[in-house]
C-alpha positions as a Python dict, from the first residue, in 0.01 Angstrom:
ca = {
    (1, 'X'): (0, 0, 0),
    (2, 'X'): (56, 272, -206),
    (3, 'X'): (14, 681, -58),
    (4, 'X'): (-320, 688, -288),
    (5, 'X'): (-435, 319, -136),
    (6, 'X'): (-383, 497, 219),
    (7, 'X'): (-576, 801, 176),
    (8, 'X'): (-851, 590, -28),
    (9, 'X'): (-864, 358, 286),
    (10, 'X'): (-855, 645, 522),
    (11, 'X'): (-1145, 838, 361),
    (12, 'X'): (-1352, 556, 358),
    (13, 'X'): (-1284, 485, 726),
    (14, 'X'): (-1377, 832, 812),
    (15, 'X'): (-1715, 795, 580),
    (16, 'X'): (-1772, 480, 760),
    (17, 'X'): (-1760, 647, 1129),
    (18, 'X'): (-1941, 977, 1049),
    (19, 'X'): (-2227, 746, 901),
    (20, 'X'): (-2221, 515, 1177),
    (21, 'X'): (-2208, 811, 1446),
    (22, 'X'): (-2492, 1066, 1286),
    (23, 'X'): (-2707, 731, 1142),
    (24, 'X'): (-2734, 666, 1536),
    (25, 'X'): (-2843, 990, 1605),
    (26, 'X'): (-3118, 1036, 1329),
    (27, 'X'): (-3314, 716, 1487),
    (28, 'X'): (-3255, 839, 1850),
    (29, 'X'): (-3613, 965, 1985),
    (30, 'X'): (-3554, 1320, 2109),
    (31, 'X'): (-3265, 1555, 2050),
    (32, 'X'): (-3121, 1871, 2088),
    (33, 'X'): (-3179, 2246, 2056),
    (34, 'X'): (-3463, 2326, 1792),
    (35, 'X'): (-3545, 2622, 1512),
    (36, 'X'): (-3406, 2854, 1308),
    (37, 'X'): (-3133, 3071, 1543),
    (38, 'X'): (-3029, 2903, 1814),
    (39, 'X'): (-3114, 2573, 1930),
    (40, 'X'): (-3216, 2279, 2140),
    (41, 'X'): (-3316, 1934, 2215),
    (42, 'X'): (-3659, 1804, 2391),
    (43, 'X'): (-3802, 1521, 2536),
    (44, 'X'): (-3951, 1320, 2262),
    (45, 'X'): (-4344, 1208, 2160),
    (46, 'X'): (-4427, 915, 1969),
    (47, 'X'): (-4373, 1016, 1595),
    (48, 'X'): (-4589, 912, 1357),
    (49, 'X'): (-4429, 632, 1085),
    (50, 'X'): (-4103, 820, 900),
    (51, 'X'): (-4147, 887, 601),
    (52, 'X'): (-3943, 689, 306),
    (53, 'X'): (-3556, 829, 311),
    (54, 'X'): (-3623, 932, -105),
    (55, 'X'): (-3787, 1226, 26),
    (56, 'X'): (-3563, 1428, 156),
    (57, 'X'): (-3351, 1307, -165),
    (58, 'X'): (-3613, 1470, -376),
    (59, 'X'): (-3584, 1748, -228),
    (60, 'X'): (-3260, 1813, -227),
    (61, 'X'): (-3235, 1720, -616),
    (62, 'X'): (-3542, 1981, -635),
    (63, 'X'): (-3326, 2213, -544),
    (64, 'X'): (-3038, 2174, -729),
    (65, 'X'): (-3236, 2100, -1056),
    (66, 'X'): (-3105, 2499, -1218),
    (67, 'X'): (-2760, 2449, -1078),
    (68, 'X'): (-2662, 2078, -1149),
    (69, 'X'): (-2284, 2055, -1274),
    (70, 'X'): (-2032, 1787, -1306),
    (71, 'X'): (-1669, 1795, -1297),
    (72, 'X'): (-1625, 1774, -886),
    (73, 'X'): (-1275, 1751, -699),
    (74, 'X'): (-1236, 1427, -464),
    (75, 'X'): (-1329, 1558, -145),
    (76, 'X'): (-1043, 1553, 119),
    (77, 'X'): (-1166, 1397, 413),
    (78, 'X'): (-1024, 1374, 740),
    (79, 'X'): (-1038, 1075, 1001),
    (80, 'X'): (-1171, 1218, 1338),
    (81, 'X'): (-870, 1264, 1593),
    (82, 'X'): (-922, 982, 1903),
    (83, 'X'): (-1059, 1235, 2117),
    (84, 'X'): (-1328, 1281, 1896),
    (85, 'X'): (-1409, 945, 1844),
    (86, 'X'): (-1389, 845, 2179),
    (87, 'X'): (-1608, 1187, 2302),
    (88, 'X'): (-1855, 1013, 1993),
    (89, 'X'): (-1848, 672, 2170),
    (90, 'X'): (-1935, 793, 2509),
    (91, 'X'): (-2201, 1046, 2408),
    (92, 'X'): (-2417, 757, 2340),
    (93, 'X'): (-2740, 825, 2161),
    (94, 'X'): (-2968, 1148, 2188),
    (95, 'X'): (-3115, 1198, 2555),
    (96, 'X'): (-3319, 1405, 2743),
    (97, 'X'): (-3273, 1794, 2685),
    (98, 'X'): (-3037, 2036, 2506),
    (99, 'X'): (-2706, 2151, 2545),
    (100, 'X'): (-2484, 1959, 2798),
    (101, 'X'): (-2617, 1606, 2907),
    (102, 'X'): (-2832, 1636, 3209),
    (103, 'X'): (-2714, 2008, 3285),
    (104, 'X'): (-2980, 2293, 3288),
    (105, 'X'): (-2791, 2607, 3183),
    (106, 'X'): (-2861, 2972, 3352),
    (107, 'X'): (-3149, 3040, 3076),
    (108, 'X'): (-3331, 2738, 3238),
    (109, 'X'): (-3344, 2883, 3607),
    (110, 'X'): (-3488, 3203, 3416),
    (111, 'X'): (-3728, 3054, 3179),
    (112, 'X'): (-4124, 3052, 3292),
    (113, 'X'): (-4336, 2771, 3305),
    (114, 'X'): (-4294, 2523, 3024),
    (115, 'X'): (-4519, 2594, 2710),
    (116, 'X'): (-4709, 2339, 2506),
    (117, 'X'): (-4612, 2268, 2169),
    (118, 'X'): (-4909, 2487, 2053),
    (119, 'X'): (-4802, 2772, 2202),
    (120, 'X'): (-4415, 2691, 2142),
    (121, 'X'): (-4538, 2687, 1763),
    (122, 'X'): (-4717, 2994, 1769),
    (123, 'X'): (-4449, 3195, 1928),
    (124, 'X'): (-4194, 3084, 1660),
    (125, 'X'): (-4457, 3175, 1331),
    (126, 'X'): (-4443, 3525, 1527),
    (127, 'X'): (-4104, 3530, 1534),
    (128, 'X'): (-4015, 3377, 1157),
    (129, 'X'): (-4325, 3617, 1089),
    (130, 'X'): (-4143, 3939, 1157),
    (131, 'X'): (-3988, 4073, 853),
    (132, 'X'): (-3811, 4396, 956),
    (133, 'X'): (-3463, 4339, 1093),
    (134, 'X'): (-3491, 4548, 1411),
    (135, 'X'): (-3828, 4358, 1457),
    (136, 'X'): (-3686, 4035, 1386),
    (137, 'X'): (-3339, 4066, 1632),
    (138, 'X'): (-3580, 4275, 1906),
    (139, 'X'): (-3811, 3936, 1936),
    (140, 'X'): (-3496, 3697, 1985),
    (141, 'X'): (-3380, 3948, 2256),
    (142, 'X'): (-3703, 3890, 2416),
    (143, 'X'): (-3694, 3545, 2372),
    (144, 'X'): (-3431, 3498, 2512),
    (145, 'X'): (-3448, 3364, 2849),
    (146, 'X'): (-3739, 3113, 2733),
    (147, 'X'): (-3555, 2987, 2369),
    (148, 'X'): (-3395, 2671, 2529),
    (149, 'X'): (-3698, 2574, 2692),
    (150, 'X'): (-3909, 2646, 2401),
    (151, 'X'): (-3668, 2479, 2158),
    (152, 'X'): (-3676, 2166, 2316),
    (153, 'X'): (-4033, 2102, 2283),
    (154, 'X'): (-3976, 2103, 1905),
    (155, 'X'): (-3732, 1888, 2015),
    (156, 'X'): (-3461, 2037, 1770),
    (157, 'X'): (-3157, 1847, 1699),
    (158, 'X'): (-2904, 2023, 1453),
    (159, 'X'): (-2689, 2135, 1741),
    (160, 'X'): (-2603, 1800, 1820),
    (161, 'X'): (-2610, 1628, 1477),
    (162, 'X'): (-2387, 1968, 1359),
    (163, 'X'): (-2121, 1910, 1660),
    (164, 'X'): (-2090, 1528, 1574),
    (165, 'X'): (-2023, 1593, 1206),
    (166, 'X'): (-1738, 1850, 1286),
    (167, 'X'): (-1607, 1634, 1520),
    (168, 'X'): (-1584, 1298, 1261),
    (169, 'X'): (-1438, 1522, 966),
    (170, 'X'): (-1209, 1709, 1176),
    (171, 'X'): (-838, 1520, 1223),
    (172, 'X'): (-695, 1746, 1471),
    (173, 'X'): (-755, 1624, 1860),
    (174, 'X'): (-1095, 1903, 1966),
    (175, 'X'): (-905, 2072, 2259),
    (176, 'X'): (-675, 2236, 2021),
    (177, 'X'): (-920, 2327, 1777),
    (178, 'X'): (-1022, 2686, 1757),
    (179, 'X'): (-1381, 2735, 1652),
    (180, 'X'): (-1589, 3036, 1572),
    (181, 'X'): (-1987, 2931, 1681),
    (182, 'X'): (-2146, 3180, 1389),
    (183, 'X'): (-2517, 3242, 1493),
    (184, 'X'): (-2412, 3125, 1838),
    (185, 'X'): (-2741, 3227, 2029),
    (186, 'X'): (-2751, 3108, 2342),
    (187, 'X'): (-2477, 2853, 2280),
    (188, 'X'): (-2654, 2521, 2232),
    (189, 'X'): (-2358, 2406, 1955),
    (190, 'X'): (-2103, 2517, 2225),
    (191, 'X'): (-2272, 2294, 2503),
    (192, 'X'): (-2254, 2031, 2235),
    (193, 'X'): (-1944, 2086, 2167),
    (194, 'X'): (-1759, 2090, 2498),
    (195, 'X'): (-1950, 1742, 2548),
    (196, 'X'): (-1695, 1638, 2238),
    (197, 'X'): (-1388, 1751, 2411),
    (198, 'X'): (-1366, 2120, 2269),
    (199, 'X'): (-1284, 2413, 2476),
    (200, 'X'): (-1157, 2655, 2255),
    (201, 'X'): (-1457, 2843, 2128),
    (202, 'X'): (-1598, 3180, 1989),
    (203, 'X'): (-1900, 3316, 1939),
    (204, 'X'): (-2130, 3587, 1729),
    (205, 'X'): (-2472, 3679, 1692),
    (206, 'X'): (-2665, 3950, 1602),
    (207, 'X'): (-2946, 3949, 1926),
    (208, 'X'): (-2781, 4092, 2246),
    (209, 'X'): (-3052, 3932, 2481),
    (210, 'X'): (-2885, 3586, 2315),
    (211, 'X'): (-2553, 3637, 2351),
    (212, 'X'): (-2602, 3769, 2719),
    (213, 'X'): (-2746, 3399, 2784),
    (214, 'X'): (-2466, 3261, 2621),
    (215, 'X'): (-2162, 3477, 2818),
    (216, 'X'): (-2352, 3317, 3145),
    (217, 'X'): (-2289, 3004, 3035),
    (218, 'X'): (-1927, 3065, 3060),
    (219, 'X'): (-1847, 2808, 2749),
    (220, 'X'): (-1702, 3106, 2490),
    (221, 'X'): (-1274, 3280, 2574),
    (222, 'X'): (-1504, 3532, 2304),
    (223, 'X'): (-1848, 3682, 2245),
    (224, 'X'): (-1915, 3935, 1997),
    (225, 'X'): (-2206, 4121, 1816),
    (226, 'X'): (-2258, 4092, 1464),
    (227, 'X'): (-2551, 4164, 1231),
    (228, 'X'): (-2410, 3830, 1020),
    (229, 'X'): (-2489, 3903, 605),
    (230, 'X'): (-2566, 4229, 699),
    (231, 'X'): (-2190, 4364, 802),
    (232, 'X'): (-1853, 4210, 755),
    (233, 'X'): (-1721, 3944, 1072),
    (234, 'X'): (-1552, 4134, 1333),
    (235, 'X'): (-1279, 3864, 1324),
    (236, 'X'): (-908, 3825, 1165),
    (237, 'X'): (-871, 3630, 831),
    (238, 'X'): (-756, 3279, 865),
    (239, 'X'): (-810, 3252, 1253),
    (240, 'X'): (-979, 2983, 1289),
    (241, 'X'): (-964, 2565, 1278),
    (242, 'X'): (-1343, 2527, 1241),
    (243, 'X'): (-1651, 2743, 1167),
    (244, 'X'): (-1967, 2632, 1251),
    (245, 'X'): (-2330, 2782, 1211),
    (246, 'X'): (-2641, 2586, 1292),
    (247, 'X'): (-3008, 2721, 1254),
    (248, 'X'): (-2967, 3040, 1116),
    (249, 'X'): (-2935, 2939, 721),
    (250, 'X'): (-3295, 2954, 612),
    (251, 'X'): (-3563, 3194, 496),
    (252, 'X'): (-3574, 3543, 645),
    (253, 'X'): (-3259, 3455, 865),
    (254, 'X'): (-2917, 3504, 798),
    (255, 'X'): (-2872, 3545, 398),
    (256, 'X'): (-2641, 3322, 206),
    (257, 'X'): (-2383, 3640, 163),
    (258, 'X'): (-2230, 3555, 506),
    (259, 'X'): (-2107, 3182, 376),
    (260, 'X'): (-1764, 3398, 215),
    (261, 'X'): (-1709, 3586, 550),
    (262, 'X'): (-1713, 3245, 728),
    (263, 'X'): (-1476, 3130, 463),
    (264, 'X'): (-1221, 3423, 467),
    (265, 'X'): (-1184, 3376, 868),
    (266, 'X'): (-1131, 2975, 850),
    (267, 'X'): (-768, 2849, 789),
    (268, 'X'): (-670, 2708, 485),
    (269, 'X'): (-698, 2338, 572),
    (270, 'X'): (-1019, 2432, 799),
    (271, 'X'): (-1308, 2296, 834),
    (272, 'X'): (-1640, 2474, 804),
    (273, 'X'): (-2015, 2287, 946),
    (274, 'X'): (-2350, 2441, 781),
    (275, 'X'): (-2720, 2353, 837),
    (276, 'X'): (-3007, 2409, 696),
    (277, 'X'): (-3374, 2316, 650),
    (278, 'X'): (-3483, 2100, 321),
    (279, 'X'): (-3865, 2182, 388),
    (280, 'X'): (-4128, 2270, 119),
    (281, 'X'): (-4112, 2631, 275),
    (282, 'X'): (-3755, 2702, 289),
    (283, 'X'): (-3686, 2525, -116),
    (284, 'X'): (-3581, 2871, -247),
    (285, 'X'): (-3343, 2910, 19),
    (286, 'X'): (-3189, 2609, -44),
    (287, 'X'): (-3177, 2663, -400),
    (288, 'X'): (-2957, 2982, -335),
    (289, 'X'): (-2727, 2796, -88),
    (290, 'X'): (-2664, 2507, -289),
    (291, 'X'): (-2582, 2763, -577),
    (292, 'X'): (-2313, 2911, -341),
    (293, 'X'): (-2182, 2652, -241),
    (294, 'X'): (-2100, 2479, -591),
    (295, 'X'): (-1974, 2785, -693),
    (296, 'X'): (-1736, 2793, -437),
    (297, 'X'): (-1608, 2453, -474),
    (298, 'X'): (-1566, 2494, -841),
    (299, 'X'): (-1347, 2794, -766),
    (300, 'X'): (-1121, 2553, -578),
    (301, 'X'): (-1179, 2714, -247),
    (302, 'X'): (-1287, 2481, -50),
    (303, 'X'): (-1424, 2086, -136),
    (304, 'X'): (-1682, 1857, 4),
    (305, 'X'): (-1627, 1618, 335),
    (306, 'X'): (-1953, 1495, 412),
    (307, 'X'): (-2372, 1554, 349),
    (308, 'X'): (-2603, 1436, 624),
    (309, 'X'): (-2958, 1430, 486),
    (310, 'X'): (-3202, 1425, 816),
    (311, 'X'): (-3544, 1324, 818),
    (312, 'X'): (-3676, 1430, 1180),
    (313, 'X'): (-3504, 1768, 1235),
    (314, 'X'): (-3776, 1928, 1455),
    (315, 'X'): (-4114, 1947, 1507),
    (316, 'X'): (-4303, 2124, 1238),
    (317, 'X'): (-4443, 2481, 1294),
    (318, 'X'): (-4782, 2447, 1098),
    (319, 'X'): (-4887, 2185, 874),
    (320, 'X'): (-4764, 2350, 575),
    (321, 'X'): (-4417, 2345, 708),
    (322, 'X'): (-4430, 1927, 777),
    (323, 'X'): (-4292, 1615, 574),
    (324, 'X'): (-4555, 1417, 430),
    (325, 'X'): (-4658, 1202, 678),
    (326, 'X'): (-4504, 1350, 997),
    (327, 'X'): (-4540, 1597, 1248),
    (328, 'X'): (-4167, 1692, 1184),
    (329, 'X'): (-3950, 1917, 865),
    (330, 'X'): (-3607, 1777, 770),
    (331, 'X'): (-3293, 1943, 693),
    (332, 'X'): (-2930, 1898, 599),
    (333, 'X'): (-2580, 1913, 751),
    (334, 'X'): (-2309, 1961, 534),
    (335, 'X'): (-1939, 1983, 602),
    (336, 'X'): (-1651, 2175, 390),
    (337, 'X'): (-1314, 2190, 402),
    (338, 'X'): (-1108, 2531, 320),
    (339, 'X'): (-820, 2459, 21),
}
């Protein structure tokens, strides 16, 4: 077979096991880490009937209705290593709570009693609510010691789904992969992570209380402090295999201006994981991001690996947050990879 046959063949094989892999996931009944931030996973309700899969599709091409454009590069996808795909056959579907399968990390011996998802709601609209920086990083220092606990009753699963689709686009074997954990919190993607076979991890955030959580954990060789969109990455250019950064892309969070710094300190070759949420509420956002990131793939800087659409992301906030027909918003995960 000719070289173009064999990467045709190859890219398709590495569609084929991302799909299979994250497809699993999405139909799994509770996940990981939840909201906007940081993350987690909860023990899962009965969910009302899912709504139809065009929906999130409508969104999406909502969103990208002032910025459509043709003329796209092949993507250059890369089969995951056999680490990774074993790590992905043995992690099995969603289960119980966040972070690391059946482990309760030093935030859970410190959290209070468990809230309901009433209360879990209305500390989060307080939180998103905030609109002042200081305000805004002050309440996730607070929250800290409760965020894992409280995530998982929205039973949030973007750390997971995020940590899976690095793993299937990345080609390299995970324990030599160095990745920077943007928006790290209290290191739900890292827990994730290590359950892949990665153990060669960074971390920044902007909230203090968070990271402190997260240096207990003992999962990161680095933690530092960063006000991300606000102030340049404290970080080397081209340091790093993989960049990842789960929860924080969405209104009144981390601005789309940071998605260049997490580009300038990713390898050429890299790979680079983004969330987001495809909600009525967070539609501008999206709009912006999506913007960005066509405009950077037209510049030949980096090109596309994969887009996971997800219909049950976490448990909706209020009911003006909520896919039609569900108690849940949806989101997106999409993976890059640096020219």
């Amino acid at each position: 077979m000719s070289g173009a046959g064999n990467k045709k063949k190859r890219s398709e094989i590495g569609e084929q096991e991302l799909g299979i892999g994250l497809t699993r996931l999405s139909h799994a009944g509770a996940g990981s880490g939840a909201v906007p931030g940081p993350g987690r996973p909860a023990p899962g309700g009965a969910p009302r009937a899912e709504p139809p899969p065009e929906a999130t599709s409508e969104r999406l091409a909502r969103a990208r209705h002032s910025r459509s454009r043709g003329g796209r590069r092949e993507p250059r996808r890369g089969r995951p290593g056999g680490e990774a795909r074993t790590a992905l056959r043995r992690a099995g579907p969603l289960r119980g709570r966040g972070g690391a399968a059946g482990s309760a990390g030093p935030s859970a011996a410190m959290a209070g009693p468990r809230r309901s998802l009433a209360e879990v709601q209305r500390r989060v609209a307080a939180v998103h609510g905030r609109t002042a920086l200081s305000d805004q990083l002050g309440s996730y220092d607070r929250w800290a010691a409760d965020y894992e606990q409280d995530v998982s009753v929205l039973q949030y699963r973007a750390p997971r789904l995020a940590a899976r689709a690095l793993a299937a686009a990345s080609p390299a074997r995970p324990r030599d992969t160095l990745v920077l954990d943007a928006a790290c919190g209290t290191g739900l993607v890292a827990q994730e992570l290590q359950g892949l076979g990665f153990s060669r991890m960074h971390g920044v955030d902007g909230s203090r209380g968070m990271l402190e959580i997260a240096r207990q954990k003992g999962l990161y060789q680095e933690l530092k402090h960063c006000i991300l969109g606000q102030e340049p990455l404290p970080l080397p250019t081209g340091q790093y295999d993989a960049v990842i950064i789960v929860g924080a892309l969405s209104e009144g969070q981390v601005p789309c201006s940071v998605i260049p710094e997490l580009l300038r300190v990713t390898k050429p070759g890299g790979f680079l994981c983004l969330t987001t949420r495809t909600n009525v509420t967070n539609l501008q956002y999206l709009a912006k991001l999506q913007g960005m990131l066509e405009d950077l793939e037209e510049q030949g800087l980096w090109a596309k690996v994969s887009t996971q659409e997800v219909e049950k992301w976490e448990k909706a906030t209020s009911g003006q947050e909520s896919t039609q027909n569900s108690d849940y918003i949806s989101g997106v995960v999409y993976v890059y990879q640096k020219c």
